[in-house]
N, C-alpha and C positions, 0 to 999 in steps of 0.2 A: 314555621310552615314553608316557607321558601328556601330552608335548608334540603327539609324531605324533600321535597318537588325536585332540587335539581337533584339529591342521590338518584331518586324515583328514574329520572329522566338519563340518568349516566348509565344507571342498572341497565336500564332497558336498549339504550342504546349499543351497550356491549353486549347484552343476552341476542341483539337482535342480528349482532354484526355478526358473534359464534355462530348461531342457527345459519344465515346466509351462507359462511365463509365453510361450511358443512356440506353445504346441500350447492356449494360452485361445482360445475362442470370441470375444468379447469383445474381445478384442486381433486375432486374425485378421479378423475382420470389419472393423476400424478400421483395420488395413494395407490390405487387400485393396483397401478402398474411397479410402481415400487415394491408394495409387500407382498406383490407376487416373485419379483425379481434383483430384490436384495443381493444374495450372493453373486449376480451377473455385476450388478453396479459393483460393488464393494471388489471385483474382480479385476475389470478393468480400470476404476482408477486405481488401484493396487499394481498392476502393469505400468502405469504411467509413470507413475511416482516412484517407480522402479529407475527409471531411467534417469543418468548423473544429466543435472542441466545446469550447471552453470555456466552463464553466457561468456566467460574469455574463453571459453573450449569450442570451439567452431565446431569438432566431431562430435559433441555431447549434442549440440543444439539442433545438429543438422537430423540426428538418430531421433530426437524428441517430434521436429517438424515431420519426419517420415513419418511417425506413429498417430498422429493427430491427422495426417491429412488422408489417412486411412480410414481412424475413426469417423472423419466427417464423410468421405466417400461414401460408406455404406452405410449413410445415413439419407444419402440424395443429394450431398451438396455437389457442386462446381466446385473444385478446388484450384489454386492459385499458388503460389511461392512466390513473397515479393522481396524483392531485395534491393539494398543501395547501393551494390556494386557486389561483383563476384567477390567471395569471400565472406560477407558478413551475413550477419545471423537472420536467417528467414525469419519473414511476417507471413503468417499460414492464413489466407484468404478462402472463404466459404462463403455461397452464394446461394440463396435458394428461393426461387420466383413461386410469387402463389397467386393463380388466378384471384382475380377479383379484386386484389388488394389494393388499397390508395397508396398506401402507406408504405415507406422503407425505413427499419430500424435496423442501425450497426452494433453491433453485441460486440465488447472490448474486454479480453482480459490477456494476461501474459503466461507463457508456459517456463520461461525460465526461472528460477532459484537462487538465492544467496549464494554464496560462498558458505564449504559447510567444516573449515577449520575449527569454529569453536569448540570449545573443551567441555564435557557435561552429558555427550548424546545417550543415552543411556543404550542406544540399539543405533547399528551402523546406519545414514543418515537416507542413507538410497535402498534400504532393507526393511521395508513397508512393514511395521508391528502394530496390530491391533493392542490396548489396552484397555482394561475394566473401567477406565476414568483418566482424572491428571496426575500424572505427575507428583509423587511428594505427598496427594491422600492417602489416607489411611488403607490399607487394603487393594490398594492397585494392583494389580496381575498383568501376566499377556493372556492371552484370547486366542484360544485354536479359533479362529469365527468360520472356517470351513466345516469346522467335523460341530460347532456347535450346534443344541437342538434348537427349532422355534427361530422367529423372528430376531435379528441383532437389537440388544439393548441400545436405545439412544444415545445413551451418557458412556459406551466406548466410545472411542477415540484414536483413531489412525496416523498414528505418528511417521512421520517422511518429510524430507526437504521440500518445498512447494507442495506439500500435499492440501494446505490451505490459502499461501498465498502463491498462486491461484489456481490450481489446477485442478479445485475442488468445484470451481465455478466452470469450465469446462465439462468438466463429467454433470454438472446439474442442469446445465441446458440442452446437452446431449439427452440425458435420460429424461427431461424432459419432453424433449421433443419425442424420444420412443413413446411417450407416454401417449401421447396427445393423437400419433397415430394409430394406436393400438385401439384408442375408442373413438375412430375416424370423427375425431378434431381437427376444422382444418387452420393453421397458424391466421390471423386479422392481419399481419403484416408480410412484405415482401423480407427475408430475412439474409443479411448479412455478416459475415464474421469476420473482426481483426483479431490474430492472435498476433504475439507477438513476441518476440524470442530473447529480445535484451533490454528489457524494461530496468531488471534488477544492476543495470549499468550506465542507467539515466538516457535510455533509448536514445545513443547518439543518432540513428539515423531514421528516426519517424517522420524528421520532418520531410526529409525527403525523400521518402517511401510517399509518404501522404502527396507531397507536389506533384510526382510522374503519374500516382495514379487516382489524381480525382474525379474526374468523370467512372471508374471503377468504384470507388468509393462511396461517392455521393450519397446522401444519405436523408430522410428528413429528422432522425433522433439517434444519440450515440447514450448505449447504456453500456456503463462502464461494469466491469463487475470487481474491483480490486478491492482491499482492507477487508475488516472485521467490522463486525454489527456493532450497534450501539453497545456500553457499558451493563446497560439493564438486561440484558439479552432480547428487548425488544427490535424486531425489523423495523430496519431506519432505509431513507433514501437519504443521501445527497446531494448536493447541486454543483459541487465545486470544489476543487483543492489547492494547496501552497503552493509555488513554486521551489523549487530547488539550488540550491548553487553549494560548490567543496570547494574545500581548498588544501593544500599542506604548506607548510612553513615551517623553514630550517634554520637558529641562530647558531653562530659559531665560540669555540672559545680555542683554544690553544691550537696548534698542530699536531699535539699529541698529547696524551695525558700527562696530569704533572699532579705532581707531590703533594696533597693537600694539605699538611703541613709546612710543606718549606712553600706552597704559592698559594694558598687559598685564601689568606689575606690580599693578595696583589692581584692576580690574576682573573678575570672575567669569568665567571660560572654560567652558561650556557644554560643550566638547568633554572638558577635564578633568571633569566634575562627573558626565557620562555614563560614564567609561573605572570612577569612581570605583562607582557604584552597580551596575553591571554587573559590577564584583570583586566587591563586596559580595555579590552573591547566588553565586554557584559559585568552588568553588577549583581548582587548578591539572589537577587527578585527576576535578574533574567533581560533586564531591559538594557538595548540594546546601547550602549554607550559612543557609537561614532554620530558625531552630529550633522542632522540633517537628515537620520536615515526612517523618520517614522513620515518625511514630511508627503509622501508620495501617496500612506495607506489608505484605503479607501471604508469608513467604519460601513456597520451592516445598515441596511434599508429599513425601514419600520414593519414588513413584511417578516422580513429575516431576524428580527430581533423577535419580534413574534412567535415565529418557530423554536428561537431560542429559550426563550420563557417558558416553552410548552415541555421541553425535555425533561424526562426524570432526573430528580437526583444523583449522584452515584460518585462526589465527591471522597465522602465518609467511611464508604467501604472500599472504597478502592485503596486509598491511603492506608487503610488495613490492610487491604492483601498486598499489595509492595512495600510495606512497613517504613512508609516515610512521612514527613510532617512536609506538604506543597511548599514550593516555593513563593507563591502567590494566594492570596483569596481570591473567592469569588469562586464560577464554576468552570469547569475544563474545558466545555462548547467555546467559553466567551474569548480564549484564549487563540485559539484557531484564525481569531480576525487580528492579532499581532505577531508580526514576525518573530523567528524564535533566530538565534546563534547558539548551536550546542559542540562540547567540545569532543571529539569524538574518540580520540586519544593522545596521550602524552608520552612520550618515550625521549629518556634518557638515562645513561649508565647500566651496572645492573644493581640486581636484591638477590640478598640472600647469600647461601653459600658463595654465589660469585660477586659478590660487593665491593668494590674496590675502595678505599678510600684516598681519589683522586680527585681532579677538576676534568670533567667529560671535554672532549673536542665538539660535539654539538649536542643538540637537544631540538626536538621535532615536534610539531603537535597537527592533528588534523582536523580540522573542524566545516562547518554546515551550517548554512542558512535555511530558515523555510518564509519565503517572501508568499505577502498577501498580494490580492491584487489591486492593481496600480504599481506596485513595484516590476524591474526587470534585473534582471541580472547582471546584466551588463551596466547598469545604473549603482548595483550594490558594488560591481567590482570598483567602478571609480570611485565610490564614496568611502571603501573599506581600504584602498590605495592609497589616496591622498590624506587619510587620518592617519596612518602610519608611519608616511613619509611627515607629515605635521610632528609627528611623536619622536623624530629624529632616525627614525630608519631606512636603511638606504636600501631600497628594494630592486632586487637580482632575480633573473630567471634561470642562472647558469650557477656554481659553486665559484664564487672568487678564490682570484688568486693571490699570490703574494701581496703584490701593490695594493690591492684592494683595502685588504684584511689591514695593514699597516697605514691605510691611510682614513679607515671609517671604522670606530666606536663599535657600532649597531650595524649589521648585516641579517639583512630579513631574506632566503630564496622563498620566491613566493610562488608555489605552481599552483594554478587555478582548476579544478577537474574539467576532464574533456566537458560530461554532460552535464547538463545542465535544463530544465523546463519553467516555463510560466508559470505562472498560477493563473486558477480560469475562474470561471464562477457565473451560472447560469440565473437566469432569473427564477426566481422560487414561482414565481404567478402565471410561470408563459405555458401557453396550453398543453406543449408537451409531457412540460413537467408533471403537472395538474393529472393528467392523463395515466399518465407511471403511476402514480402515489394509488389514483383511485383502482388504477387493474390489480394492484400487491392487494389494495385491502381486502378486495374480494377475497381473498384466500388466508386472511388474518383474521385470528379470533381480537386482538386490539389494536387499537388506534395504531397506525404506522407513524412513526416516527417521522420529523424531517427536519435535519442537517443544513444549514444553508453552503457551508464549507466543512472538510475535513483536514487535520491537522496534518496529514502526508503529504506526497507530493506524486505527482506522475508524469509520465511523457503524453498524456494521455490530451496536455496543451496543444499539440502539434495538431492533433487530429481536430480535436473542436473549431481548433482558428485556422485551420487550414480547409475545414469541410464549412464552415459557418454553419455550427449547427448545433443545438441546444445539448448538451449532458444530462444523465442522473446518473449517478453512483451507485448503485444494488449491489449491499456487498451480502455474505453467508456466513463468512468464518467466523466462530466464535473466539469474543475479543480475547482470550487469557490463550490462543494460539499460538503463541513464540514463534511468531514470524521475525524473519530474522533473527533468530537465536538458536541455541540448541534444542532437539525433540520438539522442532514443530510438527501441530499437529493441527487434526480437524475432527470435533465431536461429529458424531455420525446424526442425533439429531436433528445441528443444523444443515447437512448433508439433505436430509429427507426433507425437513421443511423448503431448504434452497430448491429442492424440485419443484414444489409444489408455487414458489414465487417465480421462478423460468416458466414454468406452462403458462400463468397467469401472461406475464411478460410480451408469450409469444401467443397464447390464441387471445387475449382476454383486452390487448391495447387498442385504443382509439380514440381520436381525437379532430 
């Protein structure tokens, strides 16, 4: 009997949340206005996503920041260009005052892009292709979606460099906001915007974008909008993410190659020295092997373990669809509250038709940490330093020379990446939060999801600890998006529902 009662009582709880999240304001306004205006959206970020934005192109970024602070113009905002010195990549500020309001929310997402060398793009990477689905299913096509009749199917999918991560969250707060004015909605919040142009290069200069201009800034809630939804494709919030830190390391062997048979018993193999030091730091399960470096973590609250317990499943398929057997048990949430060291590539000699069989002169690997919080970066660089030099290598910021090479075994050049961020992490119970999760549900037919951390990393530290002010994460893109890879894209479903979570956002919050 107390089985039925709580199905009885879950039934009704979800029939009841559909019926509301139907009959939102808020949500109807953002349908309404969408399937009247499909081809307008699907136009303009198509335009967007047109444009090459990777951030070492100063002219790419600058072309990107013109076209967004246009869109925002004629939308009513204030616009702004912040910069940390002439030359670097605009943070595209929007501002928009709404009588009445208590309240100021800062809306965070970035307009720049990967780097789009890799090999696989199926369609050039800045040459916006509709397709019937993903990738690799059965029956995928392109999509005239101009000349097509009717309403666009959900399940295409708009393939382009940052078309999901993130510029898919820009056009959904945009069109949102068209929305909300179209059925004179007026926003709960005073609204402003960070975009920002070099995230995808570990935002060296947020931090001090954010210091010169925080009275501008100021804020009392930062919703970030970066990553991909939960695994279930249910909408998940956030509260928090890893920190960051790169690194490259270069060992040496000969001054030129040599003979593999007449020295490859005598002489130092480069390629062995590097397989060697890259075991040294991580074992088989992932755990991080320099000692001393878990002692800083901070585990999750009984709040946050909580939210963790509550998440779906989605070990079991997931491991199906990337065709691997985890490194670890347990669940992939739980993973997020420990640091990870991933190796990110290895390069020495070459393969194939060009194989030499010689001893290389070096061998290179580059690798990434993603710190929780309580750690800092600057704490992993000393700890990841002094295990090394422990390990007998003698670590260089410059390529030694003669004397060097001739008087040390083990030469580590160790260059550390410029950027580098926090890891942050809001409190799951603080009213802002609390606040966020209840305006999304309004417009969720089920229970919203909540993340207490996410396994990425962003610049996104600077702004929180520089504004003191609470985060959530609202992300849209659906997770099987190859961000960061080739033929990233964005289901256009979650395109239309991401509207429908932005109007929520911007008329529906309070606290």
């Amino acid at each position: 009997m107390r089985v039925r009662g709580l199905i009885f009582l879950a039934t009704l709880v979800l029939a009841t949340g559909s019926a509301f999240a139907a009959s939102d304001p808020a949500k109807a306004a953002a349908d309404a206005w969408r399937q009247a205006h499909e081809r307008q959206i699907l136009d303009e970020l198509s335009g967007f996503v047109s444009l090459p934005d990777v951030a070492a192109n100063i002219a790419d970024v600058d072309a990107n920041a013109a076209r967004l602070e246009e869109m925002l113009r004629t939308r009513g905002f204030a616009v702004r260009l912040l910069r940390a010195s002439p030359g670097t990549p605009a943070t595209v500020f929007g501002e928009l005052k709404v009588p009445g309001a208590k309240r100021t929310v800062l809306y965070y997402a970035h307009y720049d892009g990967q780097p789009v060398g890799q090999r696989g793009w199926a369609s050039p990477p800045f040459t916006p292709t509709i397709r019937s689905g993903r990738l690799g299913a059965e029956g995928v096509h392109d999509v005239d979606w101009r000349a097509a009749p009717g309403p666009a199917n959900t399940d295409w999918r708009l393939y382009a460099r940052a078309a999901a991560d993130d510029k898919v969250t820009i056009e959904a707060l945009l069109a949102a906001m068209d929305a909300l004015k179209a059925a004179d909605l007026k926003p709960s919040v005073n609204i402003k915007l960070y975009y920002e142009g070099e995230e995808e290069q570990g935002s060296p200069h947020i931090a001090t974008i954010v210091a010169a201009n925080r009275d501008l800034l100021k804020t009392d809630l930062i919703v970030m909008g970066d990553g991909p939804m939960h695994q279930s494709g249910r909408q998940m919030v956030n509260f928090g993410s890893r920190g960051y830190l790169g690194a490259r390391m270069t060992v040496f062997g000969p001054l030129r190659p040599l003979h593999d048979g007449h020295y490859g018993s005598w002489a130092p193999s480069p390629a062995v020295e590097i397989a060697r030091l890259i075991a040294s730091l991580r074992d088989d399960s992932g755990h991080i092997l320099i000692p001393h470096f878990y002692d800083a973590v901070r585990p999750p609250t009984p709040a946050e373990k909580a939210a963790l317990a509550a998440l779906p499943s989605v070990e079991e398929p997931l491991a199906h669809d990337f065709g691997i057997v985890p490194i670890t048990r347990g669940r992939l949430a739980d993973s997020y509250f420990r640091p990870t060291l991933n190796v990110r590539a290895i390069h020495v000699g070459d393969e194939g038709p060009n194989a030499a069989n010689a001893v290389a002169t070096q061998a290179s690997a580059s690798i990434d940490f993603r710190l929780t919080p309580g750690e800092t970066p600057g704490d992993v660089k000393a700890l990841t330093e002094h295990y090394l030099a422990s390990q007998g290598w003698l670590i260089v910021n410059f390529p030694p020379n003669l004397a060097t090479r001739l008087a040390n075994p083990k030469i580590l050049l160790l260059i550390w990446d410029e950027g580098s961020s926090m890891p942050v992490r809001t409190d799951i119970e603080a009213p802002a939060a609390k606040a966020s999760v209840a305006a999304i549900q309004r417009v969720e037919r089920e229970p919203v999801l909540e993340l207490p951390m996410v396994g990425a990393s962003s610049g996104i530290a600077a702004v929180v600890t520089g504004l003191n002010a609470p985060m959530v994460g609202v992300s849209i893109a659906n997770y099987d998006d190859n961000q960061h890879a080739e033929n990233e894209n964005i289901r256009l479903g979650n395109l239309w529902d991401g509207i429908d979570v932005y109007a929520a956002l911007l008329s529906e919050l309070d606290w």
